[in-house]
DRENDO-1510 file (C-alpha; in Angstrom, 1 decimal, always signed):
<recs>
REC; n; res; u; v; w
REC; 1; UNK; +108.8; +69.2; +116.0 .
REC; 2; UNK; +110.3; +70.5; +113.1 .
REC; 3; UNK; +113.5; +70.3; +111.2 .
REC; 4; UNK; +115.5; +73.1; +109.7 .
REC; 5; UNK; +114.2; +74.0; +106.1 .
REC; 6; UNK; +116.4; +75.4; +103.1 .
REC; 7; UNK; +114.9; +78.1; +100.8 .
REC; 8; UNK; +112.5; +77.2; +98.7 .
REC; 9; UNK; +112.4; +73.6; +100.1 .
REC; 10; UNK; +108.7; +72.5; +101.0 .
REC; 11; UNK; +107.6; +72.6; +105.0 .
REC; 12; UNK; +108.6; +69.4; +106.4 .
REC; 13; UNK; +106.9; +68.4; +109.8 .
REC; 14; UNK; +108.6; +66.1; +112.0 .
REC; 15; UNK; +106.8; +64.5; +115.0 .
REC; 16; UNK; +106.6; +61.2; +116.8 .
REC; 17; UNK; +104.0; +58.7; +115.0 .
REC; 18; UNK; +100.6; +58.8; +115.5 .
REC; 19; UNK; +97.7; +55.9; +116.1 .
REC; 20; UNK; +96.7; +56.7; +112.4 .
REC; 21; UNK; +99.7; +56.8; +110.6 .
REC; 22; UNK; +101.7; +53.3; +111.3 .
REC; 23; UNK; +100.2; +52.1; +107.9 .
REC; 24; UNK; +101.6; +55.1; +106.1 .
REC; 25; UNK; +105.0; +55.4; +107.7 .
REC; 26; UNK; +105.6; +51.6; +107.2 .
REC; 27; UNK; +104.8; +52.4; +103.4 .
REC; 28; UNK; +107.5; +55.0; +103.0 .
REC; 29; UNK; +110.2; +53.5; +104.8 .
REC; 30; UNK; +108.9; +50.1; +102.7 .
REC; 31; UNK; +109.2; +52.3; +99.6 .
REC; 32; UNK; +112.9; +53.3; +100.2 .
REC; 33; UNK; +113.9; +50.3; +101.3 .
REC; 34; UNK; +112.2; +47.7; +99.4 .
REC; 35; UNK; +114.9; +45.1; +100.3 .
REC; 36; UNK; +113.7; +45.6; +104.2 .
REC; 37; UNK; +110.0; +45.4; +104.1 .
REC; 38; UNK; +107.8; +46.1; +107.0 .
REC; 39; UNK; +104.1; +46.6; +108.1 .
REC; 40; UNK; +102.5; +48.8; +110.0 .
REC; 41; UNK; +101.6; +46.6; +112.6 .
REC; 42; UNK; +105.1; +45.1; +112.2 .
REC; 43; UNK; +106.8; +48.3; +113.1 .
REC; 44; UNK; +104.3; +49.2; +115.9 .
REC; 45; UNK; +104.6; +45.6; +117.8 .
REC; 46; UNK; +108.6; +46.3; +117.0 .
REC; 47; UNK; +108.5; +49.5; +118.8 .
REC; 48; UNK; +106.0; +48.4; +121.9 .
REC; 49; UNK; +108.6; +45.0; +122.3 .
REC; 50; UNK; +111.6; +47.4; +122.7 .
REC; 51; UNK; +109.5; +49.4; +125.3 .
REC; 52; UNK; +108.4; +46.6; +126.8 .
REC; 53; UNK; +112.4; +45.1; +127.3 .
REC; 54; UNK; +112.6; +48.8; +129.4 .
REC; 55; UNK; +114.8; +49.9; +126.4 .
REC; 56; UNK; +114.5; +53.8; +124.7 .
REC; 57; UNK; +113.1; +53.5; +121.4 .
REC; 58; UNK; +110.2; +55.6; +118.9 .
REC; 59; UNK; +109.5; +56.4; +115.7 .
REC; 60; UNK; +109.2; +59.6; +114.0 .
REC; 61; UNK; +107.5; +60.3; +110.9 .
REC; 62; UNK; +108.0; +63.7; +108.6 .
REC; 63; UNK; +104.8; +65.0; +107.4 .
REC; 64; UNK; +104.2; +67.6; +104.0 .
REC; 65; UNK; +100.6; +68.6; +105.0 .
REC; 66; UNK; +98.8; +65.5; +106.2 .
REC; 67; UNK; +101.1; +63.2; +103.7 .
REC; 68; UNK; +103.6; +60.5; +105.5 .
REC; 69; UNK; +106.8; +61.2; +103.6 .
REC; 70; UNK; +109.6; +59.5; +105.1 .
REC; 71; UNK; +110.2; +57.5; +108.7 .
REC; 72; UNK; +113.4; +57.3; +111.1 .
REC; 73; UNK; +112.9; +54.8; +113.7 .
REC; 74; UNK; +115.8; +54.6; +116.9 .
REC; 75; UNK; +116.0; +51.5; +119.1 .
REC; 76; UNK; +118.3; +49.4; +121.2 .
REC; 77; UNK; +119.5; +46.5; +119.6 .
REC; 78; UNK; +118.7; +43.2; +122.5 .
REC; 79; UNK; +121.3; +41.0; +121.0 .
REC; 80; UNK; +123.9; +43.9; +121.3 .
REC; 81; UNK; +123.1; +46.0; +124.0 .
REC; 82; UNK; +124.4; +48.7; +125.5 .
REC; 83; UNK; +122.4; +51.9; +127.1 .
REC; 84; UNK; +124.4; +54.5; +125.2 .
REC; 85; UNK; +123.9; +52.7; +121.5 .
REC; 86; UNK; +121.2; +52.8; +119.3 .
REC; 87; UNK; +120.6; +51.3; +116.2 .
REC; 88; UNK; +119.0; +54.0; +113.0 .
REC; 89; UNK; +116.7; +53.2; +110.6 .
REC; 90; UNK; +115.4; +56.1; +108.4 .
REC; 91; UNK; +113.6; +55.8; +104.9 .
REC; 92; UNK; +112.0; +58.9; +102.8 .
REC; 93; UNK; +109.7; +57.9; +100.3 .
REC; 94; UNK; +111.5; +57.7; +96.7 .
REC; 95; UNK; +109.7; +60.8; +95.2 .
REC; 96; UNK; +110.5; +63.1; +98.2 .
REC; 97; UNK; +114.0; +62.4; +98.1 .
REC; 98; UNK; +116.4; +65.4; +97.9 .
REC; 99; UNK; +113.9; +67.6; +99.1 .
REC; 100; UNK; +114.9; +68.3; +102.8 .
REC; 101; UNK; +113.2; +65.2; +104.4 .
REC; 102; UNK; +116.4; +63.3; +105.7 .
REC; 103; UNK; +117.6; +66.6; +106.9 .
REC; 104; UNK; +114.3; +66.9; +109.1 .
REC; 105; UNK; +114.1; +63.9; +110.3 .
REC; 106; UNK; +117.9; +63.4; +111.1 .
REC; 107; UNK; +117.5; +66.7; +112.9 .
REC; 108; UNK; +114.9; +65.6; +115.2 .
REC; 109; UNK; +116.7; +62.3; +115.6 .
REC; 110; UNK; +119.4; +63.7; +116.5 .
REC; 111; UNK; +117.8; +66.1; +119.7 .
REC; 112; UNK; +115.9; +63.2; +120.4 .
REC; 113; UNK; +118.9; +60.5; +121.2 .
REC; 114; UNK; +121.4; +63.5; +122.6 .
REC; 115; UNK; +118.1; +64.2; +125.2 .
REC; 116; UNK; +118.8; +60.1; +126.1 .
REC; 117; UNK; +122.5; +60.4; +127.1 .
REC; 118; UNK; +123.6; +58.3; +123.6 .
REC; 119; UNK; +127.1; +57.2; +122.9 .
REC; 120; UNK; +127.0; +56.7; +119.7 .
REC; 121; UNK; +124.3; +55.5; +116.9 .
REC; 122; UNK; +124.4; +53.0; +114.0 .
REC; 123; UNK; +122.7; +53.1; +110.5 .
REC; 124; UNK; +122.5; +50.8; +107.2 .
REC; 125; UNK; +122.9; +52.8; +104.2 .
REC; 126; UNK; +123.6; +50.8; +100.7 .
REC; 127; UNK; +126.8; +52.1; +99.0 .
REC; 128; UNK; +125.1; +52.4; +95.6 .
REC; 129; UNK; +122.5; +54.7; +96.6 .
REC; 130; UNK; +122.9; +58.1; +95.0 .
REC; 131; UNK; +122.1; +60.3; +98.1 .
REC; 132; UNK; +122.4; +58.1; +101.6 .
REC; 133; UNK; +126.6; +58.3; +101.8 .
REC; 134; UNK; +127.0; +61.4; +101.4 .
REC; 135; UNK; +124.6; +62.7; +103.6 .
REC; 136; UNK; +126.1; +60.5; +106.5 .
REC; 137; UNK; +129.3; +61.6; +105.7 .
REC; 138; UNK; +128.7; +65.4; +105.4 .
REC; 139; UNK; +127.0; +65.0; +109.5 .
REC; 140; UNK; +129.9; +63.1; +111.3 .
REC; 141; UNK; +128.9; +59.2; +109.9 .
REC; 142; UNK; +131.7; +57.2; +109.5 .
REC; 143; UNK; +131.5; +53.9; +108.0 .
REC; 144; UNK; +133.2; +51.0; +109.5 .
REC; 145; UNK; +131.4; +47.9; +108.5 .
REC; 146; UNK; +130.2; +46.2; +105.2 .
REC; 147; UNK; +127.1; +43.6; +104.7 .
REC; 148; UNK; +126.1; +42.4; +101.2 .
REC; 149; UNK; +122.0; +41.9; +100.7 .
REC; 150; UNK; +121.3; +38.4; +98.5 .
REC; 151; UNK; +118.4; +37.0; +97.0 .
REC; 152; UNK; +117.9; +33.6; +95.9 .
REC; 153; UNK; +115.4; +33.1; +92.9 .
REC; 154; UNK; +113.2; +30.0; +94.0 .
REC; 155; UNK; +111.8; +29.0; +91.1 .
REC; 156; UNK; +114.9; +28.4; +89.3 .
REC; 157; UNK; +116.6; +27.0; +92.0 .
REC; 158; UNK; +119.1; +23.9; +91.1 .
REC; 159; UNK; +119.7; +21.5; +94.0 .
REC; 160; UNK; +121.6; +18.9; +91.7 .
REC; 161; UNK; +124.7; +19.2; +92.6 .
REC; 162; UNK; +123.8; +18.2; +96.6 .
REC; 163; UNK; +122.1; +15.0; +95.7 .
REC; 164; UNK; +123.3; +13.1; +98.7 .
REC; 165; UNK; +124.1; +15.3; +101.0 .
REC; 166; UNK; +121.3; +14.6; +103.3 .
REC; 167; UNK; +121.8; +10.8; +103.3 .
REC; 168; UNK; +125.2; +11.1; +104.3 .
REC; 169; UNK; +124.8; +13.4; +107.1 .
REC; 170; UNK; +122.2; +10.7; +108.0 .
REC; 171; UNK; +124.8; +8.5; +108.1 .
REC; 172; UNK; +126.5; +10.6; +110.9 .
REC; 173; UNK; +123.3; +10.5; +112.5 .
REC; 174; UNK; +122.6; +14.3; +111.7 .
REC; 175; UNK; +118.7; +14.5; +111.2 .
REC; 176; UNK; +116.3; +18.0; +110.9 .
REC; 177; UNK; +113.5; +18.6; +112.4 .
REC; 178; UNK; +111.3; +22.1; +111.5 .
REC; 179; UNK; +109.5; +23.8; +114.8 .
REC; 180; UNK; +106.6; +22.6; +113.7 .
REC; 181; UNK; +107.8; +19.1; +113.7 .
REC; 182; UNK; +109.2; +19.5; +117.3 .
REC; 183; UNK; +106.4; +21.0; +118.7 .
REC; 184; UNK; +104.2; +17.9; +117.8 .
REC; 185; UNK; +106.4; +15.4; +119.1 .
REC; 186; UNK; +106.1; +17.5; +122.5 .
REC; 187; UNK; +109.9; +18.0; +122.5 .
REC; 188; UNK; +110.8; +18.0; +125.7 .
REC; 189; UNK; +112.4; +22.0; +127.2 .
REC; 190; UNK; +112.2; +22.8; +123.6 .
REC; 191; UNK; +111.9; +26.6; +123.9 .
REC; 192; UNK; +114.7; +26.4; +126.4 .
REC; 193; UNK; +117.1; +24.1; +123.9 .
REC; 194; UNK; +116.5; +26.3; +121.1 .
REC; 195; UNK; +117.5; +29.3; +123.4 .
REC; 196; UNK; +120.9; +27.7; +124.1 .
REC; 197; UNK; +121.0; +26.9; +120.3 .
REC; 198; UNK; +120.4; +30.6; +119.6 .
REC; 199; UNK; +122.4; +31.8; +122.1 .
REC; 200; UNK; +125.4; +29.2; +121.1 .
REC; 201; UNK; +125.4; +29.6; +117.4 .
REC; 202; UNK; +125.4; +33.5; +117.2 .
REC; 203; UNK; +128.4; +34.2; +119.8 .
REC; 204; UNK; +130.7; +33.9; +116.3 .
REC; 205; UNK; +128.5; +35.8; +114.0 .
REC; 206; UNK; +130.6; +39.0; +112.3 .
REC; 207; UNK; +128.7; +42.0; +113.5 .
REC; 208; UNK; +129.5; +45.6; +114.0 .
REC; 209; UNK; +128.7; +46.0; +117.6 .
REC; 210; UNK; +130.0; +43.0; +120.5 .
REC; 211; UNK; +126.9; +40.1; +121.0 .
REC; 212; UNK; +125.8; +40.4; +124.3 .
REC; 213; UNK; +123.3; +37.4; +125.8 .
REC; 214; UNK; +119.7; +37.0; +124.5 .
REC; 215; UNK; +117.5; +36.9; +127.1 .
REC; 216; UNK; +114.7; +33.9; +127.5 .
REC; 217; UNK; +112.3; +36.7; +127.7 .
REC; 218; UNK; +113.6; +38.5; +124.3 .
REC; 219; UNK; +114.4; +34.9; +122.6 .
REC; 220; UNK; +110.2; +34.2; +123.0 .
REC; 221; UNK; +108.8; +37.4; +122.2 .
REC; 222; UNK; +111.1; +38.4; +119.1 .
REC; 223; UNK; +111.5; +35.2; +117.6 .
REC; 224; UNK; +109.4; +32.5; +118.7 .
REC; 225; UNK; +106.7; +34.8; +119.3 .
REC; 226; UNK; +107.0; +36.9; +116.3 .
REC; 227; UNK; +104.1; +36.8; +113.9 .
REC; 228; UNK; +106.6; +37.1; +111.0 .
REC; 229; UNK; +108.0; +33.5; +111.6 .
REC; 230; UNK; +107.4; +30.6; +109.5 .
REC; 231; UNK; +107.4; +27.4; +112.1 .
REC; 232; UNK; +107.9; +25.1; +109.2 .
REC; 233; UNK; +111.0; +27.1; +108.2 .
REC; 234; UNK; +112.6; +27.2; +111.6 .
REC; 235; UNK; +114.5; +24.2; +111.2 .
REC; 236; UNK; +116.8; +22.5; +113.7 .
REC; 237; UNK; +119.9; +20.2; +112.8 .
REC; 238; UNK; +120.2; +17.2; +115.7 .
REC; 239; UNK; +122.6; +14.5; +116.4 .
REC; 240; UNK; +122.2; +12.4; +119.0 .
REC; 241; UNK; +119.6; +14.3; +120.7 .
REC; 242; UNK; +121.4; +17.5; +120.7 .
REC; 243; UNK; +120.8; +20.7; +118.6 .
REC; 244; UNK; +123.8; +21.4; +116.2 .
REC; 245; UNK; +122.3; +23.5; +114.0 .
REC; 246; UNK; +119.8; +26.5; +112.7 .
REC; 247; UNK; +117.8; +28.3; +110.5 .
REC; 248; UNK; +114.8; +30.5; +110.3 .
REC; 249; UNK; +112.3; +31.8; +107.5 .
REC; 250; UNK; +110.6; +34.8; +108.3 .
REC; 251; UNK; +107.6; +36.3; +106.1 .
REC; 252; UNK; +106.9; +40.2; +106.4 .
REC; 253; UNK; +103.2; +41.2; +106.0 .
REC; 254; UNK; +104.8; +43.7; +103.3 .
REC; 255; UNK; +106.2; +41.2; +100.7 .
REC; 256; UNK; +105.7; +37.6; +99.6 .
REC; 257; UNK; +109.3; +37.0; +99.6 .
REC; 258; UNK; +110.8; +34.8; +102.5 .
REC; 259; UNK; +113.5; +37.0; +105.0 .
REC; 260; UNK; +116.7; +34.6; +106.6 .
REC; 261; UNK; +117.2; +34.7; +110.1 .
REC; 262; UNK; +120.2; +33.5; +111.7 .
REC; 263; UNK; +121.7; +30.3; +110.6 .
REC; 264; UNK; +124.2; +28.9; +112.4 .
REC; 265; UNK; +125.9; +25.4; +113.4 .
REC; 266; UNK; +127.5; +24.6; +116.6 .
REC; 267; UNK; +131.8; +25.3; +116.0 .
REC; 268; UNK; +132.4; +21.3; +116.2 .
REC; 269; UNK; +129.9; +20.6; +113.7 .
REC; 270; UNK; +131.0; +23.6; +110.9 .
REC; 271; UNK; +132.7; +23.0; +108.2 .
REC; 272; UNK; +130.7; +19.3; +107.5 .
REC; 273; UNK; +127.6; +19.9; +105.4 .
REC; 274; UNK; +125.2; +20.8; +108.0 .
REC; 275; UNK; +124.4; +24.8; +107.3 .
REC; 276; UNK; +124.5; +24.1; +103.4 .
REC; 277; UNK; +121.9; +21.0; +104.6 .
REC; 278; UNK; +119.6; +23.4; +106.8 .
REC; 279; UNK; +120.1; +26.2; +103.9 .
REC; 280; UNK; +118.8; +23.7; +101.3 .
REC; 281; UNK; +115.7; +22.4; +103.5 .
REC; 282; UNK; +114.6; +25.8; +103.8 .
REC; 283; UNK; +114.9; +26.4; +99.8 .
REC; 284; UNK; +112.7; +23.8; +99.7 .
REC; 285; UNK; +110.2; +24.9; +102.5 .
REC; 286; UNK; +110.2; +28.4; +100.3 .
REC; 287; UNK; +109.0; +26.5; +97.1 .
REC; 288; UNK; +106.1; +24.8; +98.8 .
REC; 289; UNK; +105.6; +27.9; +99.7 .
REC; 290; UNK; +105.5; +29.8; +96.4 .
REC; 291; UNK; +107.7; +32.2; +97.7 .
REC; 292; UNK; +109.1; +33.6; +94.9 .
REC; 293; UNK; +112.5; +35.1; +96.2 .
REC; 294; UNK; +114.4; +34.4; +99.8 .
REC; 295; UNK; +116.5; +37.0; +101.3 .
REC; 296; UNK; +119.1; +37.1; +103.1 .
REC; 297; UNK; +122.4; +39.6; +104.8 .
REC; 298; UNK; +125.8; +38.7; +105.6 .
REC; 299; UNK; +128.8; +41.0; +107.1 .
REC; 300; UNK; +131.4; +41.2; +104.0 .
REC; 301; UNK; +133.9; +39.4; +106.6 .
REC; 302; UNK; +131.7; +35.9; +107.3 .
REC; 303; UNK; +132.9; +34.2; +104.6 .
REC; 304; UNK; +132.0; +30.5; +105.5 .
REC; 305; UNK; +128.5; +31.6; +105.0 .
REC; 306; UNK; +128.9; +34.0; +101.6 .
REC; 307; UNK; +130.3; +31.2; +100.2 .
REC; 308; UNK; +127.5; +28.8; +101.2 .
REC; 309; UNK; +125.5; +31.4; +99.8 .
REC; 310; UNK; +127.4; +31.9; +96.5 .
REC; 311; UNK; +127.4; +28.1; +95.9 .
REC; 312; UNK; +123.6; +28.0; +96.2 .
REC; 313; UNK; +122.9; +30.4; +94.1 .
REC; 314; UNK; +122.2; +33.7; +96.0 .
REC; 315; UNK; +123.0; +36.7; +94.2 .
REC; 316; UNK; +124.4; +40.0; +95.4 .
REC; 317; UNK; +121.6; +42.6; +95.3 .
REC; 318; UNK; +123.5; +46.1; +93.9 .
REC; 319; UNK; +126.6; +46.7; +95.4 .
REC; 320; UNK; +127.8; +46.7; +99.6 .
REC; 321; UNK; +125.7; +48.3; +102.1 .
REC; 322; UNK; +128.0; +49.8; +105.1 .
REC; 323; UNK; +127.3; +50.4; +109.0 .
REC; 324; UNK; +127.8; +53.7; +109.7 .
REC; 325; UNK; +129.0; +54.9; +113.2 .
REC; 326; UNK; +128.1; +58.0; +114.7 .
REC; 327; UNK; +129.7; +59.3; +118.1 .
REC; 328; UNK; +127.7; +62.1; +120.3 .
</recs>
């Protein structure tokens, strides 16, 4: 397959991924987007879970000769499902941008999802880059949702000013426990409680698209499952034998720094301590670690949790990064 060329613009080849080149296409997509590192294996188990679910997805890579220049991937989002949306992701390595490689590889998306009946697609693209906007915008995009990328430094990390939070939240009876932890003690249904944890905490999450239920299935293979995911920082708030609470650490094979998952409290626990709690015990997980940096996204409208992350110490990395829409 092969995208439309300008004059004088190299040959850009555009085909789906081959056995040999998951390495290479995880490289250039890491490359554009250091902020969202990935693997090759990483992307490859991604893709065969999504075909696994029965949902449409691929990846394409766009090749100059036998050289992996730049990667779009199109899946179905589990947590936000629908069979006419897709979720985007498309990276051209930094010194072959401007040189016709989006253009291929949006070509060749495009046919591809149009040949699958699509509604409508969705793509990150950070407001501050110099070529990503516009390009959406010239093709249709329209961009209706903002997120803001943070990074905590770990090293330098201050956790002064919450001596005492964790003694009186003990006082409420409010204790944490990481998965690790849990598993030991032979937790009783624990997969099945941390399902209904899940599956309570992230029904108020901002997000561009409507939550729709996470599967049992899904829940195990993407998260408990996932290779990426630290079971000392998947940590669980509790009080009285119920799960209030949540975080999660995640580590990608292509960086040392630490990725956040969802945190999120139960709504008659919020507003008390217990996600600054959970944010602070996973800091400290990251420093044993030697993580140098954790990361983390947030919609631009969840403000309960930008502000727990502002009062930690997370900082904005570059400006906003918006959802685009596209409809077919």
């Amino acid at each position: 397959m092969t995208g439309p060329q300008p004059p004088g613009v190299v040959r850009i080849d555009v085909g789906p991924v081959q056995p040999h080149e998951w390495d290479a296409a995880a490289r250039a997509y890491t490359a554009a987007l250091p902020h969202d590192p990935v693997s090759g294996a990483e992307l490859r188990r991604r893709d065969e879970e999504q075909r696994g679910w029965g949902h449409h997805a691929g990846v394409l890579v766009a090749r100059q000769g036998e050289e992996v220049v730049g990667t779009a991937s199109y899946f179905q989002n589990p947590g936000a499902y629908h069979p006419g949306r897709f979720t985007l992701e498309l990276g051209v390595a930094p010194a072959w941008q401007g040189q016709g490689v989006g253009r291929a590889l949006w070509a060749a998306l495009e046919a591809r999802l149009r040949g699958l009946g699509a509604e409508s697609a969705r793509i990150l693209a950070r407001d501050e880059h110099p070529v990503a906007p516009g390009f959406l915008t010239r093709r249709g995009w329209v961009g209706d949702k903002r997120y803001f990328f943070s990074v905590l430094d770990v090293a330098t990390f201050d956790g002064a000013r919450y001596v005492g939070l964790a003694e009186r939240l003990a006082a409420q009876g409010v204790r944490l426990h990481s998965l690790t932890a849990l598993r030991a003690a032979n937790e009783p249904d624990l997969e099945a409680r941390l399902h209904t944890l899940m599956s309570d905490v992230r029904q108020d999450v901002p997000r561009a698209e409507p939550a729709t239920p996470l599967s049992q299935a899904v829940f195990q293979e993407a998260v408990l499952g996932d290779p990426g995911l630290l079971p000392d920082g998947y940590l669980v708030a509790e009080h009285g034998g119920t799960f209030i609470g949540q975080t999660t650490l995640f580590r990608s094979e292509a960086s040392p720094d630490l990725l956040t998952g969802l945190t999120g409290v139960t709504r008659a626990w919020r507003g008390r301590g217990v996600a600054t709690l959970l944010k602070l015990e996973a800091i400290r997980v990251a420093q044993a670690l030697g993580a140098p940096l954790i990361r983390t996204d947030n919609a631009s409208d969840n403000a309960p949790m930008l502000a727990i992350n502002d009062r930690l110490g997370f900082m904005r990395e570059g400006g906003a990064t918006t959802s685009y829409l596209y409809r077919f």
